[in-house]
Every structure is written in C-alpha cells, then in structure tokens.
C-alpha positions as a Markdown table, in Angstrom:
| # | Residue | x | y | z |
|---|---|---|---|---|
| 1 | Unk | 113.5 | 70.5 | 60.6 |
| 2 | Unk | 110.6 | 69.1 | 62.4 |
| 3 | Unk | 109.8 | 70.5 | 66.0 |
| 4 | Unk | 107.0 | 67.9 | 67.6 |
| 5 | Unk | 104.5 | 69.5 | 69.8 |
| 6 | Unk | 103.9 | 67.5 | 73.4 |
| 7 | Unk | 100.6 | 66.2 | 73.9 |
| 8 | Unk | 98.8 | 68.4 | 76.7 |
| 9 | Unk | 95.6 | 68.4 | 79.0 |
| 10 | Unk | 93.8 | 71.9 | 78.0 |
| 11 | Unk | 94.5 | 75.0 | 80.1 |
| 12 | Unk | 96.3 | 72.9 | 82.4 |
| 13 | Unk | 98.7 | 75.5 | 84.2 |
| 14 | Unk | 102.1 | 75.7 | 85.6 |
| 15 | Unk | 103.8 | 78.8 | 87.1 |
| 16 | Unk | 107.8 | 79.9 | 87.4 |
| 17 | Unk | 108.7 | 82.3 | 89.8 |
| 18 | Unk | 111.6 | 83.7 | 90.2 |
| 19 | Unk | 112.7 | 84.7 | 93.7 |
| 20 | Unk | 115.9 | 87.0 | 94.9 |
| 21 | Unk | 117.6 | 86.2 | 98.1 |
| 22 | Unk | 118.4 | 88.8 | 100.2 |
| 23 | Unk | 119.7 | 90.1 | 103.4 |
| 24 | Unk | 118.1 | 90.0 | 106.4 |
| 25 | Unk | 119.7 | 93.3 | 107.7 |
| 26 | Unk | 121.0 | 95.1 | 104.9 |
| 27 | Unk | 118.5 | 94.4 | 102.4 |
| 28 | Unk | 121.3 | 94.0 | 99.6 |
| 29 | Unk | 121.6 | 90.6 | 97.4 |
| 30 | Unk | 123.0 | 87.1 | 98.8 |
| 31 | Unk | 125.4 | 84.8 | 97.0 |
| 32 | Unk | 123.4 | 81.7 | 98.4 |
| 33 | Unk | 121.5 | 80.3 | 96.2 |
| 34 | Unk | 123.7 | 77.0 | 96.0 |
| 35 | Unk | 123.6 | 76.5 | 99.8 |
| 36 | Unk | 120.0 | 76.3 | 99.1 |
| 37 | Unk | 119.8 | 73.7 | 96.1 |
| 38 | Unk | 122.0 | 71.6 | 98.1 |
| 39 | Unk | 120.1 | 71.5 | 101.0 |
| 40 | Unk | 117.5 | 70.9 | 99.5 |
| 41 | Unk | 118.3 | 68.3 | 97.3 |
| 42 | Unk | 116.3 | 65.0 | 96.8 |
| 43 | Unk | 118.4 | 61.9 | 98.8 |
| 44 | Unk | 119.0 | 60.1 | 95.7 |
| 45 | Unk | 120.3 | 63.1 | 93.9 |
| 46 | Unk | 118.8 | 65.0 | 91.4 |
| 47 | Unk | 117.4 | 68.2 | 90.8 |
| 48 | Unk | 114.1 | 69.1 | 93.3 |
| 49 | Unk | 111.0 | 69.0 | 91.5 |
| 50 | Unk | 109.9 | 72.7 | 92.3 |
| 51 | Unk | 113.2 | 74.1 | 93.4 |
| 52 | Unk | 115.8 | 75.4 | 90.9 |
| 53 | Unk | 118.8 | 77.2 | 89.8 |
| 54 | Unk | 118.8 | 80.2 | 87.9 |
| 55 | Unk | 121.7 | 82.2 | 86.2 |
| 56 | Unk | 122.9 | 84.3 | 89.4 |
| 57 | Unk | 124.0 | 83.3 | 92.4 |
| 58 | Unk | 121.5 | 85.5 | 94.1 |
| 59 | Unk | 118.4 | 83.8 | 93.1 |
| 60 | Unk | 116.4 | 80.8 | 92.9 |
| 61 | Unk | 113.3 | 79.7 | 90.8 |
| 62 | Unk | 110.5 | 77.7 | 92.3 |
| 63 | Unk | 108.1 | 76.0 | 89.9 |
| 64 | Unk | 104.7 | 74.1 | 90.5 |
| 65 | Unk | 103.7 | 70.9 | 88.8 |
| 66 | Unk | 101.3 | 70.2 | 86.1 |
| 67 | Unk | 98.0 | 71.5 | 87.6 |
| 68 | Unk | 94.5 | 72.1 | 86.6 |
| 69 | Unk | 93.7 | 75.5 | 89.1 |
| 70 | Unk | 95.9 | 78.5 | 89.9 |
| 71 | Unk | 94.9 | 77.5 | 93.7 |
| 72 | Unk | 96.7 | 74.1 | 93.1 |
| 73 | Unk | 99.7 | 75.4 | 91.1 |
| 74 | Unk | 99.9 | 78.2 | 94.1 |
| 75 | Unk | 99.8 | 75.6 | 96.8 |
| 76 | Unk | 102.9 | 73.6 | 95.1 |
| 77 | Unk | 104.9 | 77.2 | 95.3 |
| 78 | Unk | 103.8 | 77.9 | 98.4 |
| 79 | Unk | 105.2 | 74.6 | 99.8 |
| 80 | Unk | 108.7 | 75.1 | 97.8 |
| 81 | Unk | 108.5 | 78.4 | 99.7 |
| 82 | Unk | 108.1 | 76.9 | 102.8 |
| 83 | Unk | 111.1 | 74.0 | 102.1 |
| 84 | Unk | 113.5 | 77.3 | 101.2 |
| 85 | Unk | 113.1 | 79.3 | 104.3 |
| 86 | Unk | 113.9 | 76.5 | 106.3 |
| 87 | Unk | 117.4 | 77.1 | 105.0 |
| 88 | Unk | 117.5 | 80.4 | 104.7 |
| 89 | Unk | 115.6 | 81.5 | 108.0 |
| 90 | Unk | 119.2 | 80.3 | 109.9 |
| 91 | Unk | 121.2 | 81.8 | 107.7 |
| 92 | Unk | 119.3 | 85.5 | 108.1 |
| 93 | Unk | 118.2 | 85.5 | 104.4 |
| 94 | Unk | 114.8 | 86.6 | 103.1 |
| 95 | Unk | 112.7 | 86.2 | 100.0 |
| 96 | Unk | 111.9 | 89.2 | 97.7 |
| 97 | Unk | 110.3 | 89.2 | 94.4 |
| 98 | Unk | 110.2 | 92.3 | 91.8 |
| 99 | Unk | 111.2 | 93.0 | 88.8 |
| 100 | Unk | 114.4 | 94.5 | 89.5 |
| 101 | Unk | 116.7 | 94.6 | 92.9 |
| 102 | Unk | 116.0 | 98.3 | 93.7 |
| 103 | Unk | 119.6 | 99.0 | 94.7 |
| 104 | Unk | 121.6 | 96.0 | 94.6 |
| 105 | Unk | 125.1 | 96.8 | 91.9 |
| 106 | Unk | 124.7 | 93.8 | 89.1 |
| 107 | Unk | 128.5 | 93.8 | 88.5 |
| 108 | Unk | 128.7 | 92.2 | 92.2 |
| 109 | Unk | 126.9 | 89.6 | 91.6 |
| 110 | Unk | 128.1 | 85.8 | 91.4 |
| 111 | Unk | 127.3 | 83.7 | 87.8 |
| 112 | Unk | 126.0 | 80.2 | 88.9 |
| 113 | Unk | 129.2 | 77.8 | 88.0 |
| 114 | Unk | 127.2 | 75.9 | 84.7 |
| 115 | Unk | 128.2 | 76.3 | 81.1 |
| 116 | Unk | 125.1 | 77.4 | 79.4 |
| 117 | Unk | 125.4 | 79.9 | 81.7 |
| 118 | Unk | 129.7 | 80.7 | 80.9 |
| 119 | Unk | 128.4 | 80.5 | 77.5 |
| 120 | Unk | 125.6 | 83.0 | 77.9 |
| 121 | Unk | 127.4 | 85.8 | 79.4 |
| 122 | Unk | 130.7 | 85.2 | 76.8 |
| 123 | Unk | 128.3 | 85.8 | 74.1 |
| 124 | Unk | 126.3 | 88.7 | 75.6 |
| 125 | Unk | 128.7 | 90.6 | 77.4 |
| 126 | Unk | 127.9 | 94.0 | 79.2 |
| 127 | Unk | 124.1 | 92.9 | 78.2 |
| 128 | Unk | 124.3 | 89.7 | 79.7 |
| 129 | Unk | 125.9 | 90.6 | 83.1 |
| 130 | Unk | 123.2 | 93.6 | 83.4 |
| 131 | Unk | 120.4 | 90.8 | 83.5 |
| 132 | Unk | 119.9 | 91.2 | 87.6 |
| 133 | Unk | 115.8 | 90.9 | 86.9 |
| 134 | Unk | 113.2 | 88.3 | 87.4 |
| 135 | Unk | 110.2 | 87.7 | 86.1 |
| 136 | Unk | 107.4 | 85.0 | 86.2 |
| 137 | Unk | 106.5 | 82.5 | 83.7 |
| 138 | Unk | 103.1 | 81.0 | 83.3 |
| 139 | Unk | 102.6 | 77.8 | 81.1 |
| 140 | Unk | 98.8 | 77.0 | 80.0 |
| 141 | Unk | 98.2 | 73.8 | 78.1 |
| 142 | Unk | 96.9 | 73.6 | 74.4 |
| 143 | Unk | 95.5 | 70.6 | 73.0 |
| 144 | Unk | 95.9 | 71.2 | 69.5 |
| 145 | Unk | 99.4 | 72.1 | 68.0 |
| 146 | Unk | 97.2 | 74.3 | 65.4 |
| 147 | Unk | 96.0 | 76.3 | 68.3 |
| 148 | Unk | 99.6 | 77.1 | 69.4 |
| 149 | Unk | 100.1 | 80.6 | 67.1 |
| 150 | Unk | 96.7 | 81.9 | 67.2 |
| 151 | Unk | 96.4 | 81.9 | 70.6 |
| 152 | Unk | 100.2 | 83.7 | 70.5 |
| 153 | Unk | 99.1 | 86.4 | 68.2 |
| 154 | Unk | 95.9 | 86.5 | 70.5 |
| 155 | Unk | 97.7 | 87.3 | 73.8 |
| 156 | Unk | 99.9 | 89.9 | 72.5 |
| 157 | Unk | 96.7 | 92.2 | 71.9 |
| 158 | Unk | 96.6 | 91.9 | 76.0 |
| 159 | Unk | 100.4 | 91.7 | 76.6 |
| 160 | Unk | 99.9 | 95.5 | 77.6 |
| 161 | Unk | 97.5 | 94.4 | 80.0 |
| 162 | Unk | 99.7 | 92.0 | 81.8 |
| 163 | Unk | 103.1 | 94.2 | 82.1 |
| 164 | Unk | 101.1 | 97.1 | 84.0 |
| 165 | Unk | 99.6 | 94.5 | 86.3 |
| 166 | Unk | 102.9 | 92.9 | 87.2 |
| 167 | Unk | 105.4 | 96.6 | 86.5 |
| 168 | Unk | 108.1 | 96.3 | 89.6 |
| 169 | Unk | 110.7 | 97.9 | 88.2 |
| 170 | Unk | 111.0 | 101.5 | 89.1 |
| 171 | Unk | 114.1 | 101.3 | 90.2 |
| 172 | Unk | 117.6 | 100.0 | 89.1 |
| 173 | Unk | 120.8 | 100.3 | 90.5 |
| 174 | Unk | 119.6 | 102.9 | 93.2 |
| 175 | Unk | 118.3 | 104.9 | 90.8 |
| 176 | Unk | 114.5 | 106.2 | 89.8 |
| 177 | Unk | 114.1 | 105.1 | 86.2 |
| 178 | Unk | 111.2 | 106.8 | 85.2 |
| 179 | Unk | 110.0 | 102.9 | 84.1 |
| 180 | Unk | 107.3 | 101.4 | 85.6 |
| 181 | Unk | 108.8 | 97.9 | 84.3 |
| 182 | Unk | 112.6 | 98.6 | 83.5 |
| 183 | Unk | 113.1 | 95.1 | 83.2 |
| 184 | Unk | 110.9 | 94.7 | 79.9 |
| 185 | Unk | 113.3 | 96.8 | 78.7 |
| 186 | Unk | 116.3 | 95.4 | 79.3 |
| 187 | Unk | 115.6 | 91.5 | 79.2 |
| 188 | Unk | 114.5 | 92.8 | 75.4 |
| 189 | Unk | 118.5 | 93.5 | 74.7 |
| 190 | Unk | 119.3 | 90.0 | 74.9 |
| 191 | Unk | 119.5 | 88.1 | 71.9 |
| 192 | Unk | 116.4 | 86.3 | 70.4 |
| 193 | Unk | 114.5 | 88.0 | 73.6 |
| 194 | Unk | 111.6 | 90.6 | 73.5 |
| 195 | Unk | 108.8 | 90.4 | 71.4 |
| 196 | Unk | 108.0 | 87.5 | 69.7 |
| 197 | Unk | 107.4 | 87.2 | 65.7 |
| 198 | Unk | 103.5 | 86.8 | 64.2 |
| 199 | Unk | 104.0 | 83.5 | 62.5 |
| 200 | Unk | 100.9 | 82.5 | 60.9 |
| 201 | Unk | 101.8 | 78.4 | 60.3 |
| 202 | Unk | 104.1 | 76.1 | 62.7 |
| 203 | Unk | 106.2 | 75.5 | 59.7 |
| 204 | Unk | 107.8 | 79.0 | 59.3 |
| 205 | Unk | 108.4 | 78.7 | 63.6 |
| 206 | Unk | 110.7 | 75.5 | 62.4 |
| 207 | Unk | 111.9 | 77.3 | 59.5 |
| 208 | Unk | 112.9 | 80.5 | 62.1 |
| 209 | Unk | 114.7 | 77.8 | 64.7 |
| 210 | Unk | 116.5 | 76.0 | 61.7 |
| 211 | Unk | 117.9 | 79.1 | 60.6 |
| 212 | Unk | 118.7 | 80.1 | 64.4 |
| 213 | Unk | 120.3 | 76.9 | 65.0 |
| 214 | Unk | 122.6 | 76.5 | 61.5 |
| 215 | Unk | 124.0 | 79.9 | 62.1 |
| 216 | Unk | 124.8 | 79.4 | 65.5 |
| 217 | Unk | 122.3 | 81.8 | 67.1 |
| 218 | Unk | 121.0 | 79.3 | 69.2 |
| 219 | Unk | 121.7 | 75.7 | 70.4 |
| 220 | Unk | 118.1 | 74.5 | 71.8 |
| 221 | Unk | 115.0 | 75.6 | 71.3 |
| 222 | Unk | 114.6 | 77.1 | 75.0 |
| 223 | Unk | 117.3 | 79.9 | 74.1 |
| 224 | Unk | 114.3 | 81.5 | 72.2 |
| 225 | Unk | 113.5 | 83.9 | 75.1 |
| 226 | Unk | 110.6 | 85.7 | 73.5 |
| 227 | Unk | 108.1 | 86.9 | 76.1 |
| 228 | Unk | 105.3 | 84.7 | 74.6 |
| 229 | Unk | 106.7 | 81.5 | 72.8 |
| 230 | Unk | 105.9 | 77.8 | 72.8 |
| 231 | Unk | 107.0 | 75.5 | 74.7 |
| 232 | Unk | 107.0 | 71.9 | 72.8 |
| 233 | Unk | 108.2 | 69.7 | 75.1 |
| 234 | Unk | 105.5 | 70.4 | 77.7 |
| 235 | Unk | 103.1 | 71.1 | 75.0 |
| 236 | Unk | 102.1 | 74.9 | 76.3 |
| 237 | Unk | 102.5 | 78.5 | 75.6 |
| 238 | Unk | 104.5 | 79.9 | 77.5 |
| 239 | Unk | 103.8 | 83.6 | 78.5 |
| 240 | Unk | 106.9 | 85.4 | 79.8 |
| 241 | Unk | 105.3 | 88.8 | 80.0 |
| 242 | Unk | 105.4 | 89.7 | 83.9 |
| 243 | Unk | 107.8 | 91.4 | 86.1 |
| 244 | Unk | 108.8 | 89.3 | 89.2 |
| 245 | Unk | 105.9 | 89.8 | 91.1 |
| 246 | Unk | 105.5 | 90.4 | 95.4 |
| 247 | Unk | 103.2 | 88.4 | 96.8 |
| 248 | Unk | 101.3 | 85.3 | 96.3 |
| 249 | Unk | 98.0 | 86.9 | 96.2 |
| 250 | Unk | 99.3 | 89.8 | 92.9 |
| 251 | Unk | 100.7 | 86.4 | 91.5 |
| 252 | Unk | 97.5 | 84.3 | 91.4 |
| 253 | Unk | 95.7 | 86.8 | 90.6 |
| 254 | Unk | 97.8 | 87.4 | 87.0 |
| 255 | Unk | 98.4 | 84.1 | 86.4 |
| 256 | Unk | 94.3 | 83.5 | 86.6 |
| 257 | Unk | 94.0 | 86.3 | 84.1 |
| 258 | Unk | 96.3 | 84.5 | 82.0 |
| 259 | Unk | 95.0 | 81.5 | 82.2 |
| 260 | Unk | 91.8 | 82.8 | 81.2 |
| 261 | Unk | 92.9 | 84.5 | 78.4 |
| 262 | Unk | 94.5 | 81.5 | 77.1 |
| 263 | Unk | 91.2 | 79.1 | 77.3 |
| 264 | Unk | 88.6 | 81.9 | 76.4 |
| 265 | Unk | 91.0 | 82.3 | 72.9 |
| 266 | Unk | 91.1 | 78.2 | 72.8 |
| 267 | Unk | 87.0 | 78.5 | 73.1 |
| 268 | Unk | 87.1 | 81.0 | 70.1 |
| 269 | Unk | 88.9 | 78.5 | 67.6 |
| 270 | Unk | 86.6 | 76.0 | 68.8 |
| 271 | Unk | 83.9 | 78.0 | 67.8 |
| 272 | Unk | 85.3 | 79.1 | 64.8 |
| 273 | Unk | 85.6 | 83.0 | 65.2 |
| 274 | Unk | 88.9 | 84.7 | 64.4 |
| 275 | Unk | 91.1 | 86.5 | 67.4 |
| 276 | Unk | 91.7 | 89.3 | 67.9 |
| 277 | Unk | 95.8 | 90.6 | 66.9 |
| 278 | Unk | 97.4 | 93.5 | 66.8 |
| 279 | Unk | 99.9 | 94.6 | 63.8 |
| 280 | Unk | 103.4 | 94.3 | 65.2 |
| 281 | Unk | 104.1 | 98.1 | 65.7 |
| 282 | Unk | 101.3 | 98.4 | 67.5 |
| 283 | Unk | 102.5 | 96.0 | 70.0 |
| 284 | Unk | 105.6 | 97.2 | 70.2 |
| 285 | Unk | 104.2 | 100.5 | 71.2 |
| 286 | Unk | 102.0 | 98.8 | 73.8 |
| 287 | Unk | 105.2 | 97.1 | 75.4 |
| 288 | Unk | 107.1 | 100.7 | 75.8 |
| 289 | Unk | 104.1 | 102.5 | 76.9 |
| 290 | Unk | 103.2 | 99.7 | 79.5 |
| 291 | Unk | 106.6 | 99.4 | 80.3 |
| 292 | Unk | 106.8 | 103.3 | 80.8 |
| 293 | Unk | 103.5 | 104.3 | 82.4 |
| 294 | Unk | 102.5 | 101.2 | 83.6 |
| 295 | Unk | 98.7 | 101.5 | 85.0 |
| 296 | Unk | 98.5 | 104.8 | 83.7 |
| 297 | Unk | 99.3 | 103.3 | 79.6 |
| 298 | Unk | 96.7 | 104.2 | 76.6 |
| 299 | Unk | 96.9 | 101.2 | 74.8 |
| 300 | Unk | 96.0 | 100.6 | 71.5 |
| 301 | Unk | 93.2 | 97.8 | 71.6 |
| 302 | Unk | 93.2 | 96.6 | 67.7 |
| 303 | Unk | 94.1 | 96.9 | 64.7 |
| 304 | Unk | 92.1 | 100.1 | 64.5 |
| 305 | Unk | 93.9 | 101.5 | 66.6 |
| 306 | Unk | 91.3 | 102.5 | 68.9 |
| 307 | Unk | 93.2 | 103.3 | 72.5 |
| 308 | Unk | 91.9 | 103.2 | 76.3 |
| 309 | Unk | 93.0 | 103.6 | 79.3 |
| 310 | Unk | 94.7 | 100.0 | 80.5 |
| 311 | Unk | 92.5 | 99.8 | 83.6 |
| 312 | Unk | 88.8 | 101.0 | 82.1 |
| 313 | Unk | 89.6 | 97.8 | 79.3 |
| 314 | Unk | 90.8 | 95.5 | 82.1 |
| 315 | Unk | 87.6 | 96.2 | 83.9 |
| 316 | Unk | 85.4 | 95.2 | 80.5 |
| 317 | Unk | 87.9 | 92.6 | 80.2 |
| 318 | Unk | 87.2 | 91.0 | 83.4 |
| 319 | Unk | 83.5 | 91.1 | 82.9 |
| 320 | Unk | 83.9 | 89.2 | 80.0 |
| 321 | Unk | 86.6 | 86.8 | 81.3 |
| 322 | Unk | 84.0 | 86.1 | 84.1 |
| 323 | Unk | 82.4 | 83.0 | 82.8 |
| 324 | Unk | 86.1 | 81.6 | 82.0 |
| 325 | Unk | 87.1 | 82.2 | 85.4 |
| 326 | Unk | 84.2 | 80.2 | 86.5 |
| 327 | Unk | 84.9 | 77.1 | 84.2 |
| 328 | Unk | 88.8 | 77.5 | 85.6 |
| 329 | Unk | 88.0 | 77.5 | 89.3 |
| 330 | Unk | 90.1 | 80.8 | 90.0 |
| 331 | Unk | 87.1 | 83.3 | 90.1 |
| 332 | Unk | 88.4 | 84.3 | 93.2 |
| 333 | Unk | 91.8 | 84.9 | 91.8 |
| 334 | Unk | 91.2 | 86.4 | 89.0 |
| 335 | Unk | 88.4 | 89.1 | 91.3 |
| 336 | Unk | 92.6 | 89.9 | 92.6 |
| 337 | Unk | 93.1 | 91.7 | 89.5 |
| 338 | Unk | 90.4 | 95.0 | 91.0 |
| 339 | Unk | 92.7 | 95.2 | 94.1 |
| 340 | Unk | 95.9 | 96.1 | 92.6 |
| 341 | Unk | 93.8 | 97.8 | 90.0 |
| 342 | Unk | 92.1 | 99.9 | 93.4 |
| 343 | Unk | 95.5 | 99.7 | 95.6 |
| 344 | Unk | 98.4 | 100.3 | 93.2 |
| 345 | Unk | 100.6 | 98.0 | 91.0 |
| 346 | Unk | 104.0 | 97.0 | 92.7 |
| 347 | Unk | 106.0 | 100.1 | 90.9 |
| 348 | Unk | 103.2 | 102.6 | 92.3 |
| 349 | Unk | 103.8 | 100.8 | 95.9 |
| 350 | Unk | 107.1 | 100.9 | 96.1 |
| 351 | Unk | 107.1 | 104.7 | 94.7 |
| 352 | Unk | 105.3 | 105.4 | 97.7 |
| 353 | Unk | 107.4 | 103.6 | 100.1 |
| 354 | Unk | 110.5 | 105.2 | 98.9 |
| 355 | Unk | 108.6 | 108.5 | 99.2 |
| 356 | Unk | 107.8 | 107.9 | 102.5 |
| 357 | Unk | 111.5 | 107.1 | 103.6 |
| 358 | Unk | 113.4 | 110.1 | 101.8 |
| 359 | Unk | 113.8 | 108.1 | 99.0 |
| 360 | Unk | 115.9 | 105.2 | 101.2 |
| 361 | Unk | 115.2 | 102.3 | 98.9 |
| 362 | Unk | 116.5 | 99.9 | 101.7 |
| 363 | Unk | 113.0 | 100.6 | 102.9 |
| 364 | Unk | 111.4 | 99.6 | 99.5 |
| 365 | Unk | 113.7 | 96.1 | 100.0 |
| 366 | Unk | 111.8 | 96.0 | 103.0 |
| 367 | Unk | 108.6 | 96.6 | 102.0 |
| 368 | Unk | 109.0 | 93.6 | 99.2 |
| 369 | Unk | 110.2 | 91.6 | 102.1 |
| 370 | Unk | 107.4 | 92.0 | 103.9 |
| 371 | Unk | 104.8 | 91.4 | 101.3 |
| 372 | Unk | 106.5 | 88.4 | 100.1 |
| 373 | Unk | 106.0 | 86.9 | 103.7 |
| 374 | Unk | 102.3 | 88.3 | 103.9 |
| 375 | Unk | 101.7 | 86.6 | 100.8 |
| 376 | Unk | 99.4 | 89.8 | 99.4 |
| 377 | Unk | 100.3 | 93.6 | 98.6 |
| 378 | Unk | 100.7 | 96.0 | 101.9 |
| 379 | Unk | 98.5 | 98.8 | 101.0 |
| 380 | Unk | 99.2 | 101.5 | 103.3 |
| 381 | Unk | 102.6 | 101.8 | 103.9 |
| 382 | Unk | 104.5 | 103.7 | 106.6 |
C-alpha cells in the first residue's frame, strides 16, 4: 500500500492536551464531559474546532490550530479553556491535568457512547478499561516526507529527556507507585502502543501498516499509538511522549523544547550531517528509567552508551537549542524548561504535597486544580 504524506509548512506546531474533569468538592472524577461538547457545540453542528471527545466520560481534549509559535498554539488552548469553564464553573467542576487521576477507581468510570471506542475496550479488555491517563500530544510540521524517520529515530535519543520533564504519575488508584510516570507504563500495554519501530525507509512504515491492517490489528492508520509516529494526513510527527501536564506555563515550555528539537534535527538533514539515534534497547532502557526516576534518570546519551544525569544534558541541551529557540519565537518558553528543572517536575510536586497532607491525595487533586487555574507550577506548597 501507498500511505501519502500531507504537504506541511516547516516546524509549524499544534498541541493536544488532554484535560480531566473533576469535582469541585471532592476532588474525584466527573461523568460530564458530554454536557460539555454539547454546550459547546458550533450552531450549525459539528464538532468544535479546539474542543473534543476523548474515550472516558471524564475527560475532554482541547487542541489548537495550525500555528507557527508555541505562544500562538497556547493562546488557541487557552481560549478553549476559557469556552469550557463557562460550562463547567455552574456545574462545580474543575480542570486538572496529570498523568494519572491520583485516586480516582478506573472501573467507575463511564466509556464515551462511540464505536471505535466499544470496539477498543472489546478488544483490550482489563488493559483497555485501566487506560484512566492523559497525556499531551505535540505535532511539528515536516516539509519533506524523507525527513519524516530520521527526525523519528532522532527524537527518541531525547525521548528520556521529555518523560522526566512532563512525569505526573506517581500515583494510581490511591496508591504510591514508586513511578515517576506510571502512565508510560501502562499506555505501553495497549496494542500497537509504546515505543515506536526504527524504520530506515517510508516503504517498510507502509509495509508494517499493510500487514497491521490485513490481519486485523488495526483499521486506520491513527490506531498506531506509538509515542512518536507520523501523522500523514496533517503532514507532522507526532510526539506522544509526555504525561498530561499541569499548567500552561510546564506545557509551553515542553512543547518549545520539542519543537526545537524537531527543527534543529530538520536543520541537520539540510546540512547534510547524520542524527544522532540510539539502538532500540537502549531506548527502551531510557523509557523505564525516565519513567521510574524521572529527574533523577542516567540516561544513556548514544550509541556508546555514554550516560548522564537527565538534567546536567538538558542544561547542555538547552544551550545548544538556544539559537533554535530564537528562530521559533519561544525563547522564553523554552528558558521554562530551568524552572521545573530548579522547582521540581509535576511527580516531585505532588510527592510533596501529599507529604505535607499525611499522604491525603485529595490535597494533591487540589494542588493540580490550582495550578491548572494559575496557569504555572505552585512551588511552595502548604
């Protein structure tokens, strides 16, 4: 088969982000999320442009458009944000973003009424109803299909990088995991999810989805839910990496560091110097020990396997980013990444908020709310 590969502006970006709904009092989950679409919902019908459903009942994604800053695609979510609470506000719901619900039981929640979603949770069972996470998706814009792998293979040499930034997963089910991103670990259970394979030519990716496809695996191309993948019909990879993420401010700053990434390794090809890559049991390692220690991970760097500390490289990295971020507009943004680095990931926050409380994680709920509505992390907690 033939899989055709939009036409894109370069390192044009669009973000995802995934948002739970929950009580205003209790903290725990709310079954709302259709109350919201269908207040919500254009005049003429439709699906909103930057409001949508996701698989539970509990949650709703909000989407920017095609932009060319971070600032810009920030300012679309932050207006969908806006449009949401004036339905929820009455109805004494808030917004919270991590990785995980710290407390709330997955086998109470509600399946949004659709049939990819029915078909889903038939075919994945225990796995599939467990999938009370969210995460955030940033698209970047390639210009050249040939591009498309490299810069793939590229990215997972920093996927590390990225899960210890965005690790808010600690907890699950009222429970300490030990995780600092217990969702990476999980979402990876579900079929075709998790890391993605190191194709070196576009023709063995339609060779993989043709075989997916005739056996049944899959229907359509999007139920390939690698954490990095293409996506063809916008013409972008697609870099699935993060935890749901707290505030505005953690989020711009991650998706800036992405979106660097993606054009400095565009630059590269341009100028004809290889990428860097990482054999793939090197990056599997990487994912667990992100996943486990989250800012305090040795990574392995190359395929030397030379290791450092994930924040001494993401300082280097930044310097060297620097120039990128300047092109892109988001130097500001991407500057972001030496506050959480200095204050604490979301997983070390809410470690310390749950600390604080006796290990209440209703308080942790809280604190989420609250940084959600700040739009940036609350580094000194009660």
């Amino acid at each position: 088969m033939r899989i055709p590969f939009a036409k894109s502006e370069r390192s044009t970006i669009g973000i995802e982000w995934e948002l739970a709904l929950v009580d205003s009092d209790s903290g725990d989950l709310r079954q709302v999320a259709q109350t919201v679409l269908d207040a919500v919902a254009p005049a003429g019908g439709g699906e909103h442009p930057h409001i949508r459903q996701e698989l539970l009942l509990n949650t709703v994604e909000i989407v920017s458009g095609v932009c060319r800053t971070v600032a810009e695609a920030g300012a679309d979510l932050e207006r969908a944000i806006e449009e949401i609470r004036r339905v929820t506000d009455p109805l004494r719901v808030e917004l919270m973003c991590a990785g995980t619900h710290p407390f709330a039981a997955w086998d109470h929640q509600k399946v949004t009424d659709k049939q990819r979603y029915a078909t889903l949770i038939d075919r994945t069972q225990w796995w599939g109803r467990q999938m009370l996470i969210y995460g955030v998706h940033v698209h970047v814009g390639i210009d050249d299909r040939d591009k498309v792998l490299p810069i793939s293979r590229a990215m997972l040499a920093y996927y590390g990088h990225l899960q210890a930034l965005s690790a808010s997963s600690p907890f699950w089910g009222g429970k300490e995991t030990g995780y600092a991103s217990n969702r990476a670990l999980m979402f990876q259970q579900l079929p075709t999810a998790g890391l993605p394979f190191q194709f070196e030519e576009w023709s063995q990716l339609e060779g993989y989805v043709d075989d997916m496809l005739h056996t049944g695996v899959i229907d359509v191309f999007d139920e390939i839910r690698w954490d990095l993948r293409p996506s063809p019909k916008f013409g972008t990879l697609e870099v699935r990496v993060c935890d749901g993420i707290p505030s505005q401010a953690e989020l711009l700053s991650i998706s800036a560091l992405t979106h660097c990434l993606v054009e400095h390794f565009s630059s590269e090809l341009d100028a004809g110097r290889e990428l860097p890559t990482v054999p793939p049991w090197f990056a599997q390692e990487n994912k667990w020990r992100s996943a486990r220690y989250g800012m305090e991970a040795i990574l392995i760097l190359d395929r030397n396997a030379d290791e450092e500390l994930v924040t001494t490289d993401l300082q280097r990295l930044l310097e060297r980013l620097a120039p990128v971020a300047e092109r892109l507009r988001c130097t500001e943004e991407l500057g972001g990444i030496h506050d959480i680095i200095a204050g604490g990931a979301s997983y070390q926050r809410q470690r310390r908020v749950a600390a604080a409380h006796g290990g209440e994680l209703d308080a942790v709920v809280g604190s989420l709310v609250e940084e959600m509505r700040a739009g940036r992390p609350l580094l000194h907690q009660p």
